[in-house]
Each structure stands twice: as C-alpha cells, then as structure tokens.
C-alpha positions in Angstrom: -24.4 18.6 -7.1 -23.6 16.7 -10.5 -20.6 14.7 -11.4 -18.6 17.8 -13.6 -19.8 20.7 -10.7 -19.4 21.4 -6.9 -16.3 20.8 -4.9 -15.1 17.3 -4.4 -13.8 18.4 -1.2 -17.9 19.1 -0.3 -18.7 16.1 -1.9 -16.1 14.0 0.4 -17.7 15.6 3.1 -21.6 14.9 2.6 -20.4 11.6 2.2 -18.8 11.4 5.4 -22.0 12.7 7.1 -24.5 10.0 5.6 -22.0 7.2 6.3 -22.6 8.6 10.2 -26.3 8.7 9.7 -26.6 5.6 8.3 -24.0 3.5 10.9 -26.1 5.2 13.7 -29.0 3.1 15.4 -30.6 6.9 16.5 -30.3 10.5 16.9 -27.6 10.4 20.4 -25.6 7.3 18.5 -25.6 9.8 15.4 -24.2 12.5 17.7 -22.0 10.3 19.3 -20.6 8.8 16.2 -19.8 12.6 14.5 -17.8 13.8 17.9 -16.0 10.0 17.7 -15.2 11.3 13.6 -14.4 14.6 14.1 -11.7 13.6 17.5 -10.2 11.3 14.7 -9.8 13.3 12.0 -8.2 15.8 14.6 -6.3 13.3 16.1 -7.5 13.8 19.7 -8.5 10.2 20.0 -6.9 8.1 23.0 -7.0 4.8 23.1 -9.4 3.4 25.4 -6.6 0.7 26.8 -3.2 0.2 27.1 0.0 -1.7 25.2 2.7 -4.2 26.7 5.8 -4.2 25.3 4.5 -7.1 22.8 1.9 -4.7 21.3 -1.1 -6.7 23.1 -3.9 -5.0 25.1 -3.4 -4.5 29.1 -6.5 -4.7 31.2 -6.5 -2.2 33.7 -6.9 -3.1 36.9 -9.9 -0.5 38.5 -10.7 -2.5 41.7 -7.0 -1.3 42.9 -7.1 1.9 45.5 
C-alpha cells in the first residue's frame, strides 16, 4: 500500500493491529489486548469499578456474604 493507493480506512486499520502487536508482551497479551480493542470500539466495555457521587473510584467490598 503506497501513500496515493489503498483505502485509508484499511490503512487505519493495520495500524490499529501493529499498535496491539507491538503493546503486547506475547501471543495471549496480544489476544487479550485485540478482544480489550474491539469491546471498546463496540462499546461493550464496563468499567472494572464503581463511582461515588464525587466521580471517585469505590472499592468494593468482596469479603461481604
């Protein structure tokens, strides 16, 4: 693919995918990463925590029954 031919929208795209490669410490991280790329771009992501009314992080308490 050259500067004046192929689809930017491809281009975006490989570029995505060797940013992954590249953050990745190994194949499983790589894999990891993608499904962790592809949840956001879907927005399917939840946050891993929760909010108090002043917009800082909760720690949940797991110890409760």
């Amino acid at each position: 693919m050259t500067d004046d031919y192929g689809s930017p929208h491809l281009k975006a795209q490989i570029n995505k995918i060797i940013t992954i490669f590249n953050i990745s410490d190994n194949m499983e991280d790589m894999w990891k990463n993608f499904e962790k790329a592809k949840s956001r771009q879907m927005n399917y992501l939840e946050p891993p925590y929760k909010f108090d009314e002043n917009g800082h992080t909760v720690e949940e308490d797991n110890d409760l029954p």
